[in-house]
RODO-2510 file (C-alpha; in nm, 4 decimals, decimal comma):
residues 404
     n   res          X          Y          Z
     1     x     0,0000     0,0000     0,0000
     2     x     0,1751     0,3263    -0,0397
     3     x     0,1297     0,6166     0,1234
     4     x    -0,0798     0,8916     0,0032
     5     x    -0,0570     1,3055     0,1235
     6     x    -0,2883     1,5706     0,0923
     7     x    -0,2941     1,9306     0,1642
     8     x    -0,5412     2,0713     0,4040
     9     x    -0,6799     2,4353     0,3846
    10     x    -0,9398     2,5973     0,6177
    11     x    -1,1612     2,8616     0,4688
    12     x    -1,4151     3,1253     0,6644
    13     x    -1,6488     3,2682     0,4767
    14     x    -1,8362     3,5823     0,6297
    15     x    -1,7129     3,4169     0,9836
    16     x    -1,9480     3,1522     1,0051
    17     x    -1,8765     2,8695     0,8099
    18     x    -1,5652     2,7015     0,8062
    19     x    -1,5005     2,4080     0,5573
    20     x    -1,2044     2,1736     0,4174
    21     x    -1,0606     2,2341     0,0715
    22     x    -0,8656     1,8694     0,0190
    23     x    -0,6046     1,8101    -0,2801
    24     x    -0,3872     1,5637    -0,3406
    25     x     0,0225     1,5901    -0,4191
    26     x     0,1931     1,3023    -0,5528
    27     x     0,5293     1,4216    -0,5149
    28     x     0,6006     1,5870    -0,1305
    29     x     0,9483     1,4763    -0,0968
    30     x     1,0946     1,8502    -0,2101
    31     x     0,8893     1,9936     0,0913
    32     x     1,0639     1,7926     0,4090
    33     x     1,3812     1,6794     0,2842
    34     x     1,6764     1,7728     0,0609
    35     x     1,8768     1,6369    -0,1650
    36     x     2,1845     1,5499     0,0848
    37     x     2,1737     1,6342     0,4382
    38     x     2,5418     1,7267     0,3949
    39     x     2,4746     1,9575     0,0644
    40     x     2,6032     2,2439     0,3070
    41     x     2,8893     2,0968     0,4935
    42     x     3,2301     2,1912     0,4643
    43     x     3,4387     2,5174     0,3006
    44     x     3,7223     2,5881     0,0382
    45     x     4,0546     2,7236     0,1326
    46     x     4,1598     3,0267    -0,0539
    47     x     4,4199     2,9321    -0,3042
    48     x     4,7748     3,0819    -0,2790
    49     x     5,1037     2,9754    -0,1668
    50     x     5,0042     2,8535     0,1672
    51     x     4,7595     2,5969    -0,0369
    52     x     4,8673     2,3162    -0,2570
    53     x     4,6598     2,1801    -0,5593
    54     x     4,4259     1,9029    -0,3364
    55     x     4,5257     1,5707    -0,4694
    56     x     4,2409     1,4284    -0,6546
    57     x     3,9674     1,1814    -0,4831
    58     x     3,9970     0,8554    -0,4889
    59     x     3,6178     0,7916    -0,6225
    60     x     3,4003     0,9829    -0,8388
    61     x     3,2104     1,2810    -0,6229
    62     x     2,8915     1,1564    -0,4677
    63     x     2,6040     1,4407    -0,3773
    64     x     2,6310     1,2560    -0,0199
    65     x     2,9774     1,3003     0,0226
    66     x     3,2109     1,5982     0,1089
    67     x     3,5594     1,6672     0,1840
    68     x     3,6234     1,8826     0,4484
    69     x     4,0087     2,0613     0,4123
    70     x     4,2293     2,0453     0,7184
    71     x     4,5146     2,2892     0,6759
    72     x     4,5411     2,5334     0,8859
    73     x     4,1669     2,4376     1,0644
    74     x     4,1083     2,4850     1,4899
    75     x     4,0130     2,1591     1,6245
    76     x     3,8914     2,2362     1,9816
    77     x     3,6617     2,1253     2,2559
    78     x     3,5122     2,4398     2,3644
    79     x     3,1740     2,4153     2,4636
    80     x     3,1166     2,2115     2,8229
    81     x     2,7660     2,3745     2,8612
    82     x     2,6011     2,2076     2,5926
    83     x     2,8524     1,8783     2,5631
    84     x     2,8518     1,7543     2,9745
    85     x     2,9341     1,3968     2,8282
    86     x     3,2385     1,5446     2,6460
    87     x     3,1431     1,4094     2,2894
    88     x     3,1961     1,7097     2,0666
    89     x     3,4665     1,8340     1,8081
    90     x     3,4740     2,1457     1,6348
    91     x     3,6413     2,2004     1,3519
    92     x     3,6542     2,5991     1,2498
    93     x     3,7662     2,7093     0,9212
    94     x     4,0989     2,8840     0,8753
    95     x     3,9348     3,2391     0,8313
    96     x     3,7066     3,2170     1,1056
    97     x     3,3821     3,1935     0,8844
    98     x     3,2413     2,8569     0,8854
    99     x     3,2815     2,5950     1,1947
   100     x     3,1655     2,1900     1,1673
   101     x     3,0989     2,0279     1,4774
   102     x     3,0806     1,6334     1,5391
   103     x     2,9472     1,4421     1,7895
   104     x     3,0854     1,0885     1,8835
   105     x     2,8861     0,8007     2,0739
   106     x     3,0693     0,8769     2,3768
   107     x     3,3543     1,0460     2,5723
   108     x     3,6167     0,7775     2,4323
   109     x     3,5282     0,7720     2,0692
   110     x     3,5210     1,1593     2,1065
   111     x     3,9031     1,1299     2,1699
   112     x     4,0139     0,8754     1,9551
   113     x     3,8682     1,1563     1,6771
   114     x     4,0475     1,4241     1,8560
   115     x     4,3641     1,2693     1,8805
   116     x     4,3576     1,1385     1,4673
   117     x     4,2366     1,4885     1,3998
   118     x     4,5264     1,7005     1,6280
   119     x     4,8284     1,4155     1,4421
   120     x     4,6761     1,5068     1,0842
   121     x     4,6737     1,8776     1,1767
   122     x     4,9863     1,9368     1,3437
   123     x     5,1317     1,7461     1,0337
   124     x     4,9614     1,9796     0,7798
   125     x     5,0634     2,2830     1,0131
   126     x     5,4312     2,2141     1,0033
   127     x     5,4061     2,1985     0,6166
   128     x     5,2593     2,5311     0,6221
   129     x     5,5084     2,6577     0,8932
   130     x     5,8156     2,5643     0,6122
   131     x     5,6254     2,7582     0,3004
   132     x     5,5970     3,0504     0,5689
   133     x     5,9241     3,0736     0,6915
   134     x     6,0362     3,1628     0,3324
   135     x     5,8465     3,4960     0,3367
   136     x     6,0603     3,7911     0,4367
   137     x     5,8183     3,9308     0,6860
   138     x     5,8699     3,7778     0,9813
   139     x     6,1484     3,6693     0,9581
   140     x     6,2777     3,3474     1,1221
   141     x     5,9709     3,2362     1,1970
   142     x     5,9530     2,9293     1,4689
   143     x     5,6306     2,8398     1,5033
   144     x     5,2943     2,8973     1,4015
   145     x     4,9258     2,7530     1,5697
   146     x     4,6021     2,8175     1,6699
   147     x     4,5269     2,9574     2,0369
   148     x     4,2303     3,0873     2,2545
   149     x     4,3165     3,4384     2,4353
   150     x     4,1666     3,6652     2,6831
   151     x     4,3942     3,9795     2,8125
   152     x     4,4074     4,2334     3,0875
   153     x     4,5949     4,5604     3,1297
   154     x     4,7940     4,6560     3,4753
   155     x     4,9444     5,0006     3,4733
   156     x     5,2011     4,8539     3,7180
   157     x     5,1145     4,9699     4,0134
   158     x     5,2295     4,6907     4,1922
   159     x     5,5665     4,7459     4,3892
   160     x     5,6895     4,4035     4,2632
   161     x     5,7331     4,3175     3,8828
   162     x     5,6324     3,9066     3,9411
   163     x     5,2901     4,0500     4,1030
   164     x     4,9993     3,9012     3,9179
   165     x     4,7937     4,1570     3,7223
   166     x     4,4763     4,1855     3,8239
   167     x     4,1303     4,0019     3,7304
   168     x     3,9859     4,2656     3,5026
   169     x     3,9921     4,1153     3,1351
   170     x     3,8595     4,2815     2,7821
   171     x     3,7277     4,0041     2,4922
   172     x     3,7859     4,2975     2,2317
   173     x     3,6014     4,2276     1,9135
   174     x     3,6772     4,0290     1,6098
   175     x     3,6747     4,1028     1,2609
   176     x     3,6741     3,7777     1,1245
   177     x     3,3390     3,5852     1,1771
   178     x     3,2684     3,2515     1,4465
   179     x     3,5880     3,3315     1,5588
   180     x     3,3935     3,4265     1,8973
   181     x     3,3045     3,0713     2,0259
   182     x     3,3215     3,0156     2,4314
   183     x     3,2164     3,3972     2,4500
   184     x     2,9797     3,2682     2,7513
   185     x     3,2807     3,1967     2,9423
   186     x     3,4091     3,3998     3,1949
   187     x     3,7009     3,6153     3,0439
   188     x     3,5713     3,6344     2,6748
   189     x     3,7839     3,3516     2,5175
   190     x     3,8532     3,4180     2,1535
   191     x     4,0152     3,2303     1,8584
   192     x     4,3909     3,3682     1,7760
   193     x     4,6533     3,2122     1,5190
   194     x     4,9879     3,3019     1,6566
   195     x     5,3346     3,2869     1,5714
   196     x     5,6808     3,3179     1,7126
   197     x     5,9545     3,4994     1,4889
   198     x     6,2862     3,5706     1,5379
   199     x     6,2255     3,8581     1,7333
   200     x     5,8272     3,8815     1,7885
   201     x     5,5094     3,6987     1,9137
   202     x     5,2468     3,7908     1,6554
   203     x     4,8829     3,7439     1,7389
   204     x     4,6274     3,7580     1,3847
   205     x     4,2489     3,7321     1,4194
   206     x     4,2513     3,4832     1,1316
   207     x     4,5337     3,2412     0,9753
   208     x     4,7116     3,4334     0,7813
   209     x     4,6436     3,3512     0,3877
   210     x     4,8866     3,5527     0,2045
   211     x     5,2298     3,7476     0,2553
   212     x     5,0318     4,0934     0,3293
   213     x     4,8040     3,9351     0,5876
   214     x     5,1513     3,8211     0,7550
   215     x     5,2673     4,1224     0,7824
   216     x     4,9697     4,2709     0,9386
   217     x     4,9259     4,1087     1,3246
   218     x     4,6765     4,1853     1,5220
   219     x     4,8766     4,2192     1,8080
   220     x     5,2396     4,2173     1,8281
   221     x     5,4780     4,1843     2,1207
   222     x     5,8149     4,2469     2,1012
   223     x     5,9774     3,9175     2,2624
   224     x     6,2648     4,0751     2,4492
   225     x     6,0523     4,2568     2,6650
   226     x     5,8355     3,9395     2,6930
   227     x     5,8063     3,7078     2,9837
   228     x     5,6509     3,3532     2,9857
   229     x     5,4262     3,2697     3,3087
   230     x     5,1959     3,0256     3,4100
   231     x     4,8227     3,0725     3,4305
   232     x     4,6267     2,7855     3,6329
   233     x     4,2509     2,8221     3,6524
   234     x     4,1318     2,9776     3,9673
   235     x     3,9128     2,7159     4,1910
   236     x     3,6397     2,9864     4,1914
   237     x     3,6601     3,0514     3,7900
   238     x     3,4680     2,8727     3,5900
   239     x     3,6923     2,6633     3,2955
   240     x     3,5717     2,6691     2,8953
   241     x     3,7373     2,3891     2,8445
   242     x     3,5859     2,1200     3,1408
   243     x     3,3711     1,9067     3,1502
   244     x     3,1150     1,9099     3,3845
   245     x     3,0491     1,5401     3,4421
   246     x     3,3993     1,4116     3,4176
   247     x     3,5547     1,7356     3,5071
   248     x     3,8210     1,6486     3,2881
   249     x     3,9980     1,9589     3,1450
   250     x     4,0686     1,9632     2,7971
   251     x     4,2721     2,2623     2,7382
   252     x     4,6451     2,3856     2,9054
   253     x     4,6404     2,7745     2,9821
   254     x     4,9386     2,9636     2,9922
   255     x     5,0034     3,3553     2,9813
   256     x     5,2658     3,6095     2,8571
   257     x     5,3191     3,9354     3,0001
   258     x     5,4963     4,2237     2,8189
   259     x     5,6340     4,5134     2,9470
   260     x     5,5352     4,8705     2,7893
   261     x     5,5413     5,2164     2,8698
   262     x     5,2160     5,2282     2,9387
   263     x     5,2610     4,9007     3,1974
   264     x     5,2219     4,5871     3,1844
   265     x     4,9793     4,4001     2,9198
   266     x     4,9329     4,0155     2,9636
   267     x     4,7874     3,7733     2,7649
   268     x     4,5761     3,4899     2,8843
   269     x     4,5995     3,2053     2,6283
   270     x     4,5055     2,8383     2,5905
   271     x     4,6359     2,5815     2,4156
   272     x     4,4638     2,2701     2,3057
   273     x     4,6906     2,0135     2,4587
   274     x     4,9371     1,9692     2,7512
   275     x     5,1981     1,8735     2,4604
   276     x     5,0623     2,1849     2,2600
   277     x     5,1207     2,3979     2,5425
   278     x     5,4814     2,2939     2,6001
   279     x     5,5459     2,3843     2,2076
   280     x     5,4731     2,7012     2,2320
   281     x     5,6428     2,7617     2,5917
   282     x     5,9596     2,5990     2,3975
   283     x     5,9252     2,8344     2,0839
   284     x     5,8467     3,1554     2,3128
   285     x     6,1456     3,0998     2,5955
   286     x     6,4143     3,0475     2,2918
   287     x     6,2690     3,3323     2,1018
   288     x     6,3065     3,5496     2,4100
   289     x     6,6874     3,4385     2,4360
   290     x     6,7461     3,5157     2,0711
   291     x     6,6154     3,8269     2,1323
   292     x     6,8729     3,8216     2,3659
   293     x     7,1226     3,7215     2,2296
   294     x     7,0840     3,9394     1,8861
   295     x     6,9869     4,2466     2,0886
   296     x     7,3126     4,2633     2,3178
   297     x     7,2355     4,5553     2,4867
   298     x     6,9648     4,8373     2,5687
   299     x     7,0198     5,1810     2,6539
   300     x     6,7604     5,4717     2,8233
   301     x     6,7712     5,7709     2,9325
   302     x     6,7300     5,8564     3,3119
   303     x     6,7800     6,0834     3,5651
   304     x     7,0595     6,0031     3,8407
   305     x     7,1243     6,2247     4,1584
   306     x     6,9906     6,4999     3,9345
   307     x     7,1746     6,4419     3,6168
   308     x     7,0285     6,3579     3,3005
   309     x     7,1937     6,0252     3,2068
   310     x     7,1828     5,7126     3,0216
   311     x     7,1868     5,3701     3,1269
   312     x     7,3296     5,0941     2,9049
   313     x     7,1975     4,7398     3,0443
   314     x     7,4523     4,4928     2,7901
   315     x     7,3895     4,1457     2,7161
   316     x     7,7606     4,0288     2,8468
   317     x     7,8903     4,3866     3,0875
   318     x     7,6457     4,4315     3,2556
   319     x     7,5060     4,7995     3,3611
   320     x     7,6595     5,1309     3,2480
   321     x     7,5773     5,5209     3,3499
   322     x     7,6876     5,7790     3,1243
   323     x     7,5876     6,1450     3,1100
   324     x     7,3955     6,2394     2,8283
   325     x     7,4614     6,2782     2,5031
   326     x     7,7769     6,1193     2,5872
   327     x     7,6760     5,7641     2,4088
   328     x     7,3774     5,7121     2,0876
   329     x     7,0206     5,5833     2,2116
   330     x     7,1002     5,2973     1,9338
   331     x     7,4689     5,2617     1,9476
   332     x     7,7712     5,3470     2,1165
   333     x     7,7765     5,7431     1,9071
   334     x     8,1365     5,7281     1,8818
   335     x     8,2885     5,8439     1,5705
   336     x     8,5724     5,6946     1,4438
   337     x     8,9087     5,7225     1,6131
   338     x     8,7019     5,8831     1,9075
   339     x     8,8209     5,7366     2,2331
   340     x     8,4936     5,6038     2,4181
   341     x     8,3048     5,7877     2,6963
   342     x     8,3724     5,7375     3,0559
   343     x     8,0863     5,6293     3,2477
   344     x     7,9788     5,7568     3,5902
   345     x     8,0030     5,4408     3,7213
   346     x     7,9601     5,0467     3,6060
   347     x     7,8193     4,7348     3,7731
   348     x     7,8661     4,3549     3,6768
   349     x     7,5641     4,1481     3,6641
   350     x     7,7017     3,9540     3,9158
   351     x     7,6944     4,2362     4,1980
   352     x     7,3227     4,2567     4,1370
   353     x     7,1477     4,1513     4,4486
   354     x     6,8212     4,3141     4,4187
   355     x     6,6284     4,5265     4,1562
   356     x     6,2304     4,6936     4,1793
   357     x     6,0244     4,9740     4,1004
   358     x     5,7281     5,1519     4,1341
   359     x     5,5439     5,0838     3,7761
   360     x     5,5228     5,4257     3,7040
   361     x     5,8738     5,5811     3,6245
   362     x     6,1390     5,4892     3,9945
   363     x     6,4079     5,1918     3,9231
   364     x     6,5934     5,0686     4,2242
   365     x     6,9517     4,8782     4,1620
   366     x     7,0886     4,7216     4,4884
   367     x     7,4512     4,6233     4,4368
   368     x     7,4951     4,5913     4,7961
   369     x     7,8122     4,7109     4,9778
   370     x     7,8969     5,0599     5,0057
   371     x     7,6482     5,1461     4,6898
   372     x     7,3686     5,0800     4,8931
   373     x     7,0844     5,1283     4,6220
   374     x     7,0846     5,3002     4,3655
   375     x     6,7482     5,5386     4,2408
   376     x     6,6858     5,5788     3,8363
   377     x     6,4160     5,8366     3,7749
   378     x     6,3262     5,6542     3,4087
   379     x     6,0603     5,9713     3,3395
   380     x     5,8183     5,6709     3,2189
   381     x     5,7358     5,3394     3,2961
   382     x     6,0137     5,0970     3,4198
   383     x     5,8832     4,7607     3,2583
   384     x     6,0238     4,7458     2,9697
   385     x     6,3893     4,7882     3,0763
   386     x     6,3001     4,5626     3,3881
   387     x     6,1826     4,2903     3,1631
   388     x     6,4929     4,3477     2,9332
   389     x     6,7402     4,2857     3,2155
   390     x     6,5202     3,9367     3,2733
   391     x     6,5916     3,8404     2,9739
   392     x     6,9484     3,9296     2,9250
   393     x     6,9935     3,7181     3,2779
   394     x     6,7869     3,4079     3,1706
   395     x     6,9671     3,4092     2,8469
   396     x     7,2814     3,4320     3,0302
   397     x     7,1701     3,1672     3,2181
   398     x     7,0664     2,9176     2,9916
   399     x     7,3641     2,9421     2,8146
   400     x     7,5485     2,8373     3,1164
   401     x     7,3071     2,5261     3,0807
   402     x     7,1733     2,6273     3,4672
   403     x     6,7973     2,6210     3,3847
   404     x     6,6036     2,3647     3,5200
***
């Protein structure tokens, strides 16, 4: 027997007699179901140098089948509030438009996926990574990835430069669309692609496509007046990134904080995985030591006892006060055949025994003996020289092979 429809209309005529109008279709599939229920699945990566010609399926293309391209893609597990069982994988687009999620038959299946998935992708990302580094801008470039990020500003008020900033956090606004998943979370995580150069930590709303998108960050923070820290949840925060039945955390948070004139800025980020969390503290630390190393030393100006003055922090001397104008803001300013300046006085790094300052423009030195400590009046904030001479001394120190 096969099934029959009709369509049903009601009529009222002068509001007082209602009767059936009956007519039969004999075709109603069009009306409750399409073609393929995976007609709209999936994107296409913009062709350029970051995208090779897609090898060519292995069987004819079916209307019920699609290919979904990986390179460059976010897997995640984002979304605890509607996945308590911990069964859902995202997959978002490389430009932040379009976002596939799937749902395995339980918690274990979900991470057999996630783990196939996060191989396949961290092979395809490393292929992009080598047709990066080739570009001229940025140069050296170390290593590339997706991340979530939330950030907060301190104007370094804090006596003490290893202070935690404070809990106030901005989500800022995207230009590149779904890239604001998790926004119910406390803190306003967002989608980032970073990178680590030679000399910078670049932060880009989207995966950068082309050579010009490169070039133009989002965010960018100069790595030799960038520290690494940890950032564990707080028992009384709420995690994106847990799930509530098994309360098993999926993603690794970490933060940098970088040191400005205008105070301190850190970044709140998230990695994926434990192991993708220790990539990117490898790539960051050794970028921060290049710095470093290729910087060698870094000179302000200050005031000392009431002089105007300059003080040279070098990567292998140590500290150096000369009166102004006496030595470049770049360089040494000694012309040829000059003999050099005298400084006012100069301190190994070794005699160090304390430093601080105020966040706002004071710099302590404490040599110890006689010298007692020594007051810098920077005229603006200290950070960035503070978290200079860090860096210089952890350098220093992991060349010496005395890190942990």
């Amino acid at each position: 027997m096969t099934n029959q429809f009709y369509e049903l209309s009601c009529y009222n005529t002068n509001k007082k007699l209602l009767f059936i109008a009956v007519k039969y279709l004999r075709e109603v599939t069009p009306y409750f179901r399409k073609a393929s229920i995976i007609q709209e699945v999936g994107w296409e990566l913009q062709r350029g140098f970051l995208s090779a010609t897609p090898p060519p399926p292995k069987s004819p293309p079916r209307a019920d089948t699609r290919y979904l391209p990986l390179q460059l893609c976010r897997l995640t597990r984002s979304h605890p509030s509607s996945d308590p069982e911990g069964r859902i994988l995202e997959l978002h687009s490389p430009d932040g438009v379009h976002e596939c999620w799937l749902r395995a038959s339980d918690n274990t299946e979900a991470n057999v996926w996630f783990n196939a998935l996060h191989s396949a992708l961290a092979a395809l990302t490393l292929k992009a990574l080598r047709l990066a580094s080739a570009l001229p801008d940025p140069p050296q470039l170390q290593h590339i990835g997706w991340l979530a990020r939330r950030h907060c500003i301190q104007n370094g008020r804090a006596s003490s430069e290893s202070s935690e900033d404070g809990a106030g956090s901005s989500a800022g606004t995207s230009r590149c669309a779904g890239s604001g998943y998790g926004s119910g979370c406390a803190g306003g995580w967002r989608s980032i692609f970073g990178a680590v150069s030679g000399r910078e930590l670049r932060l880009y709303e989207c995966a950068p496509w082309s050579p010009e998108a490169w070039a133009s960050p989002s965010i960018t923070c100069p790595l030799i007046a960038t520290r690494l820290v940890s950032s564990p949840s707080k028992p009384s925060e709420p995690s994106c990134s847990t799930s509530s039945s098994s309360n098993v955390q999926y993603g690794a948070t970490f933060a940098v904080r970088v040191g400005t004139i205008d105070g301190v800025v850190t970044h709140n980020l998230r990695a994926e995985t434990r192991r993708d969390l220790a990539a990117w503290a490898r790539a960051i630390v050794q970028g921060c030591h290049s710095a470093a190393h290729s910087l060698r030393e870094y000179t302000v100006r200050c005031v000392w006892q009431g002089r105007a003055c300059q003080l040279v922090v070098h990567h292998e001397d140590g500290f150096s006060l000369y009166v102004a104008g006496t030595r470049g803001i770049t360089g040494n300013g000694i012309s040829p055949g000059s003999p050099p300046p005298t400084p006012l006085w100069r301190r190994p790094f070794d005699k160090l025994r304390m430093s601080a300052d105020d966040g706002a423009r004071l710099l302590w030195l404490d040599f110890g003996g006689d010298d007692a400590e020594i007051e810098l009046d920077l005229e603006s904030c200290p950070k960035p020289i503070v978290f200079v001479l860090h860096n210089f001394l952890s350098a220093k120190i992991h060349r010496l092979g005395l890190s942990a």
